[in-house]
C-alpha positions in Angstrom: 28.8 -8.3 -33.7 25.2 -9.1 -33.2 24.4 -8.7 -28.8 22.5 -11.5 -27.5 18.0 -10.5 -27.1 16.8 -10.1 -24.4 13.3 -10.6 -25.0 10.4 -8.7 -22.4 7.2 -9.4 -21.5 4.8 -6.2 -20.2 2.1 -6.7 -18.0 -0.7 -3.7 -18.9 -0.8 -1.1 -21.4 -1.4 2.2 -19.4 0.3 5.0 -18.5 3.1 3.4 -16.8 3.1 0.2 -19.7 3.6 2.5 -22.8 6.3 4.8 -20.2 8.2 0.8 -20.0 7.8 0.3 -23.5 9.2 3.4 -24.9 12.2 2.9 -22.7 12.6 -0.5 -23.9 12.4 0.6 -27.1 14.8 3.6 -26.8 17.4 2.3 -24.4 19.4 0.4 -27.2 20.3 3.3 -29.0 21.1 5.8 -25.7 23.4 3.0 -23.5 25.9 0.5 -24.4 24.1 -2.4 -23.5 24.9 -6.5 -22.5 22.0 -7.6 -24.6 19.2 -6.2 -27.3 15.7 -6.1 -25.8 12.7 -7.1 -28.4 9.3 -6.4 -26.6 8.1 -9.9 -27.6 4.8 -10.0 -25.8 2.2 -7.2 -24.2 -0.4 -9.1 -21.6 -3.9 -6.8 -21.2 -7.4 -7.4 -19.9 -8.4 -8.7 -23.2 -7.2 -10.5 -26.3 -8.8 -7.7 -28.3 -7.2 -4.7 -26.2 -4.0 -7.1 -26.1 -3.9 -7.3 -30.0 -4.9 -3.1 -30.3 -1.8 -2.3 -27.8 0.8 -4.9 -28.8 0.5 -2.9 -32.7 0.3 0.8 -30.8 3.3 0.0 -28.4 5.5 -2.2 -30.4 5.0 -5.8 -29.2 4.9 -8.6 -31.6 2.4 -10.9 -30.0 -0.1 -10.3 -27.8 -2.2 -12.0 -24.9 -5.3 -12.0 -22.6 -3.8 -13.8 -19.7 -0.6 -12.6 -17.7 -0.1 -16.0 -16.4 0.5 -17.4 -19.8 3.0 -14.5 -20.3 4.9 -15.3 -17.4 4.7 -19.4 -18.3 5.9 -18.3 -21.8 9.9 -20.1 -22.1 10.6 -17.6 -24.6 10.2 -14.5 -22.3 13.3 -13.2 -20.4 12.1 -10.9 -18.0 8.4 -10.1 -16.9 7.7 -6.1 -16.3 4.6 -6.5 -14.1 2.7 -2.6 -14.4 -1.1 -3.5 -13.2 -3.0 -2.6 -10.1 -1.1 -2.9 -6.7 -3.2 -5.8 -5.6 -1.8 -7.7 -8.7 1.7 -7.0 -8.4 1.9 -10.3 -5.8 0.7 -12.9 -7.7 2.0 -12.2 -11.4 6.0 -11.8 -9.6 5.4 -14.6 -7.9 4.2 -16.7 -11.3 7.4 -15.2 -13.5 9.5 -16.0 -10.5 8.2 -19.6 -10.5 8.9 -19.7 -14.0 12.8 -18.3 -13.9 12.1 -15.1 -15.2 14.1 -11.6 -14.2 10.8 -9.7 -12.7 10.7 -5.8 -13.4 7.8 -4.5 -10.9 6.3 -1.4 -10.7 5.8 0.4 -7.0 5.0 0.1 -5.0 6.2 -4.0 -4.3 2.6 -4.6 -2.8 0.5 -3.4 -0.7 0.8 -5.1 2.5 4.0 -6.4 4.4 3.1 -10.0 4.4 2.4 -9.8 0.5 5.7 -8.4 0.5 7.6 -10.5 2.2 6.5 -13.5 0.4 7.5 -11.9 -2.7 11.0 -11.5 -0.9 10.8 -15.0 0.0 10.8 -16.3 -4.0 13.1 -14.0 -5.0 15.6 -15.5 -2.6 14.8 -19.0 -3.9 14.2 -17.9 -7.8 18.1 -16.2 -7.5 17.0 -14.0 -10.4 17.6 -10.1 -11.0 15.1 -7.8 -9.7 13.8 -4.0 -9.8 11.5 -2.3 -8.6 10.1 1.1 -10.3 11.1 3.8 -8.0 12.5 6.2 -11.3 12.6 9.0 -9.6 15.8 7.5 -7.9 17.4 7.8 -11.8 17.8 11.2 -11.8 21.2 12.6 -11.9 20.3 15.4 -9.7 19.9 12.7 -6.8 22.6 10.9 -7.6 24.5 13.9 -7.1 22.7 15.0 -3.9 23.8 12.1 -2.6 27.4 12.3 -3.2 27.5 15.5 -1.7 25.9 13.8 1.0 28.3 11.0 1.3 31.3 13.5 0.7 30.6 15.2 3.8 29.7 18.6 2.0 26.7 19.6 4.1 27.9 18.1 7.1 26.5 16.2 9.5 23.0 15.7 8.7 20.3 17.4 11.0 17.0 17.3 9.1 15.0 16.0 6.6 11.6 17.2 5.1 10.0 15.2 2.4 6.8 15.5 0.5 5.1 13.6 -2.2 2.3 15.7 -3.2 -0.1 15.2 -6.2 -3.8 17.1 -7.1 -5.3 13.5 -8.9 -7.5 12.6 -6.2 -8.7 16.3 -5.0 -12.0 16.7 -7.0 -14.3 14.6 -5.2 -16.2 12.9 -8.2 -13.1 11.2 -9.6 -14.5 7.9 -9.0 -13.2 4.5 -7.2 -10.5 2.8 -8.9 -7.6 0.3 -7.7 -6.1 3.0 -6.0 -9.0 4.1 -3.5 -9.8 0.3 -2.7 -8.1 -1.1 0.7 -6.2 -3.4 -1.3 -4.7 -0.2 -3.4 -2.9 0.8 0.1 -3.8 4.4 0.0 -2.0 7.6 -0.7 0.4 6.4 1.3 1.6 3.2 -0.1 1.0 4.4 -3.5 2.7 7.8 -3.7 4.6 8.0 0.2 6.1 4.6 -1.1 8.4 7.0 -3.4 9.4 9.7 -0.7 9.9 7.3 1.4 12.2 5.4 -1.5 14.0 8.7 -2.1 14.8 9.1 1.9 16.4 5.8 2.1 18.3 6.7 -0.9 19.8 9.8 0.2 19.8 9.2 4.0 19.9 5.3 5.0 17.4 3.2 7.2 14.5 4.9 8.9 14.3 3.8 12.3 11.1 5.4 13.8 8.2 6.1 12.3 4.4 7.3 13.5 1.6 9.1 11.4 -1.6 10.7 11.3 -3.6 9.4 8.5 -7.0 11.3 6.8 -9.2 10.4 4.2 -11.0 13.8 2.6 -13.8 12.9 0.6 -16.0 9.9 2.0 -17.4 8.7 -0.5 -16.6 8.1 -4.4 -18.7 7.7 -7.4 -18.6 3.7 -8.7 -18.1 5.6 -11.9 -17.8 8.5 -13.5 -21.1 10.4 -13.5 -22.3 7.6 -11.4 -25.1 8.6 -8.5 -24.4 5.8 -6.5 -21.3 6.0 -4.3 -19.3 4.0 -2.2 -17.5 4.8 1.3 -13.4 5.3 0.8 -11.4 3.2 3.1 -7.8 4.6 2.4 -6.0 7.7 3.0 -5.4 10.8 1.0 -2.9 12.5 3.0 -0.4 11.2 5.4 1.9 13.4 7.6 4.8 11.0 9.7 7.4 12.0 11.7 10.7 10.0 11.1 14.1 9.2 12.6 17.0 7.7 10.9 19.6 5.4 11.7 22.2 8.2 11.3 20.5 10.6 13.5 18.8 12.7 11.4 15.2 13.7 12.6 12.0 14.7 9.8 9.1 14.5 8.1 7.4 13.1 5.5 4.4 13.9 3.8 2.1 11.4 1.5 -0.9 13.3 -0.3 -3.2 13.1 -3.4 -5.8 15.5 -3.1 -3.2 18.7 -2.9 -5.1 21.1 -4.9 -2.7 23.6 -7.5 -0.3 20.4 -7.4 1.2 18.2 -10.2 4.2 16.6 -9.0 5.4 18.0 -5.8 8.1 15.1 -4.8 10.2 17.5 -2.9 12.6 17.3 -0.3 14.9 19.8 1.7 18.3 17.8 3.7 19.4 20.2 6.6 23.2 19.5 8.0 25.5 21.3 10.1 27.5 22.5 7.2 25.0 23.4 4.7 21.5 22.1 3.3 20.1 20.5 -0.2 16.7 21.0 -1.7 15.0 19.1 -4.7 11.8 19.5 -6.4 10.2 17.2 -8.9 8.6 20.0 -10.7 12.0 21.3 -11.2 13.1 17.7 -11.9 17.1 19.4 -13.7 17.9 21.6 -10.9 19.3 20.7 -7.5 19.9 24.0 -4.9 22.7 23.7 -2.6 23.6 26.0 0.6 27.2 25.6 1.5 27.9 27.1 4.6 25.7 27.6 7.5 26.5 31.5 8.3 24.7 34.7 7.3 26.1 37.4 5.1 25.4 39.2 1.7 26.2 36.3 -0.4 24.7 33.2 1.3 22.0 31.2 0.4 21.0 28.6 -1.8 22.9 28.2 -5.7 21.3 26.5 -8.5 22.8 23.9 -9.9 21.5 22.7 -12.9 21.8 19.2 -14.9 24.4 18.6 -17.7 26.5 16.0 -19.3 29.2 16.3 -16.1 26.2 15.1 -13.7 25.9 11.0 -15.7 23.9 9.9 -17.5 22.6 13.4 -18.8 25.3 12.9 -21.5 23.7 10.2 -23.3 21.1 12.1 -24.1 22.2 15.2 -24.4 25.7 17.2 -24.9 24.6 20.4 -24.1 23.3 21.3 -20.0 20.4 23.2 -19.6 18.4 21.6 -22.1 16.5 19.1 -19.2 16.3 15.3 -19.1 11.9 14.6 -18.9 10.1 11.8 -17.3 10.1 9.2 -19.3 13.9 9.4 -20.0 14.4 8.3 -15.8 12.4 5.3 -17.0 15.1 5.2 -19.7 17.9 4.9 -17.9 15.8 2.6 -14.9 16.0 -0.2 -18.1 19.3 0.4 -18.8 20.2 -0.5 -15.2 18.2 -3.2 -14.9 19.3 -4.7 -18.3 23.2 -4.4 -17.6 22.6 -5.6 -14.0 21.0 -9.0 -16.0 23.9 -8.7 -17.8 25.8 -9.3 -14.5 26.8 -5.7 -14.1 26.2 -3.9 -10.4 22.3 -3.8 -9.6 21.7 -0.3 -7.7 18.4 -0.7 -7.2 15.9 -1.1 -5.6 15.9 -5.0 -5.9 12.9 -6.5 -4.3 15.0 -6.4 -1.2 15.1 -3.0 -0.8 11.4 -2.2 -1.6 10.3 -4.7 1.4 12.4 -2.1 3.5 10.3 0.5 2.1 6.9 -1.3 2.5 8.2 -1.9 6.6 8.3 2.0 6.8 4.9 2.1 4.9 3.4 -0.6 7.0 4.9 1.1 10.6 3.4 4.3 9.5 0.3 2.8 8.7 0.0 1.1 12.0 0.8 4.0 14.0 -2.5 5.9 12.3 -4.8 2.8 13.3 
């Protein structure tokens, strides 16, 4: 029996766009799904670069113009993956139009912004999601059951850090991310700690930060002599409280020399502690037991089909879910939750929560 298409329209063609177009691509064959996606239409800066990447990633037609995407009736659902200041008004054109709105993080890049975006979603009474993938793995998923489960105890602590070496030579050159309306290291990269914390450990209450920019000035371009001043942070340090109890930190930088993708995190409770690394994106180490001894410690625990959805990919543990399969699995949730399955998240809801944090932080470093 033929399932019902599901037909997307992307928004950009970068790094993140061809990361949402392989997983549309390869989700049908990995997850038994409500509907089939066809990637119908790829919007880009251009109707030349439009025509180049619709072939390259897979779309059938192309366009210049995002707006006449998201005014397109035969689109389904909008994936919106351009620059932060952009993510506002193209969710609030493919809400206006009906569509389901997939949105890169982070939501926007002020609270206002996001709240109107909160606003239509509430009125548009669509499905959302918001691209937080590093919530997909199976590794947090099962850090937070131990959580919930009571394994570790009451929780004491939390130390978090998204740390990433990008923005650490000084003649990278301005982009969307170093402009004020890019929101910083903090917005761009903290917005996924600070995703993750929620996820494992509830609301955060209370929040205050010291804010730094490193390099002054940027090149307009690469090689460019002429530089402008940078108006944004590169690393952020807060100091957090949850709703729970639990006191922490959490750490937002992108000039951290020697570092690719330090999103890391270590949970301290009164029974035990969990720690997490990105770079070590299969294994999650878990101390049971707070005493001392010749056996204590940390133990490795390392991904496999009993920790789902590994097993769609893979029968065999040890041989490590990537990257882009999170993003993978990120479609499959949002398609069965259009399918009117449970929708874990983050909606557009839960991402305003997250900009709130962002914003408080922000505020406290005027």
């Amino acid at each position: 029996m033929m399932k019902p298409e599901l037909r997307i329209g992307l928004v950009g063609s970068g790094f993140m766009g061809r990361c949402h177009a392989n997983a549309f691509h390869s989700v049908g064959g990995l997850f038994d799904l409500p509907f089939e996606p066809v990637c119908e239409t790829l919007a880009d800066i251009s109707e030349e670069a439009g025509a180049l990447n619709a072939a390259t990633l897979g779309f059938a037609r192309a366009t210049g113009d995002w707006r006449t995407l998201c005014a397109d009736p035969s689109i389904d659902v909008v994936a919106g993956i351009a620059p932060n200041v952009l993510h506002e008004p193209i969710v609030i054109a493919a809400l206006s139009a009906g569509k389901h709105v997939y949105c890169e993080k982070p939501l926007s890049t002020t609270l206002k912004s996001a709240q109107r975006i909160t606003k239509a979603v509430q009125e548009a009474g669509v499905v959302t999601m918001v691209g937080f993938n590093f919530l997909r793995n199976p590794m947090i998923r099962l850090a937070r059951e131990l959580i919930e489960a009571g394994e570790i105890g009451e929780i004491v602590s939390f130390r978090g850090r998204h740390a990433e070496n990008y923005m650490a030579d000084p003649h990278v050159p301005h982009s969307f991310r170093t402009d004020p309306d890019g929101g910083g290291a903090l917005a761009d990269i903290g917005s996924h700690i600070i995703s993750m914390a929620r996820y494992l450990l509830g609301q955060i209450t209370q929040a205050t930060g010291q804010c730094r920019t490193i390099h002054k000035t940027r090149p307009i371009a690469l090689g460019s002599t002429e530089h402008l001043p940078v108006l944004v942070d590169a690393v952020t340090f807060a100091l957090v409280e949850f709703k729970g109890g639990a006191v922490g930190t959490i750490e937002a930088n992108w000039a951290a020399s020697g570092r690719t993708m330090d999103l890391s995190w270590e949970i301290t409770g009164t029974k035990g502690a969990l720690a997490f690394s990105q770079e070590g994106m299969n294994e999650l180490v878990f101390c049971k037991g707070s005493g001392g001894g010749r056996t204590s410690g940390f133990t490795k625990i390392e991904a496999g089909p009993s920790h789902p959805p590994y097993g769609n990919f893979c029968p065999a543990p040890g041989h490590h879910l990537g990257f882009n399969d999170l993003k993978v699995i990120e479609v499959a949730q949002l398609i069965d939750a259009i399918g009117g399955g449970f929708n874990p998240g983050p909606d557009f809801q839960e991402a305003l929560e997250v900009q709130k944090v962002v914003s408080k932080i922000a505020t406290s470093c005027s």
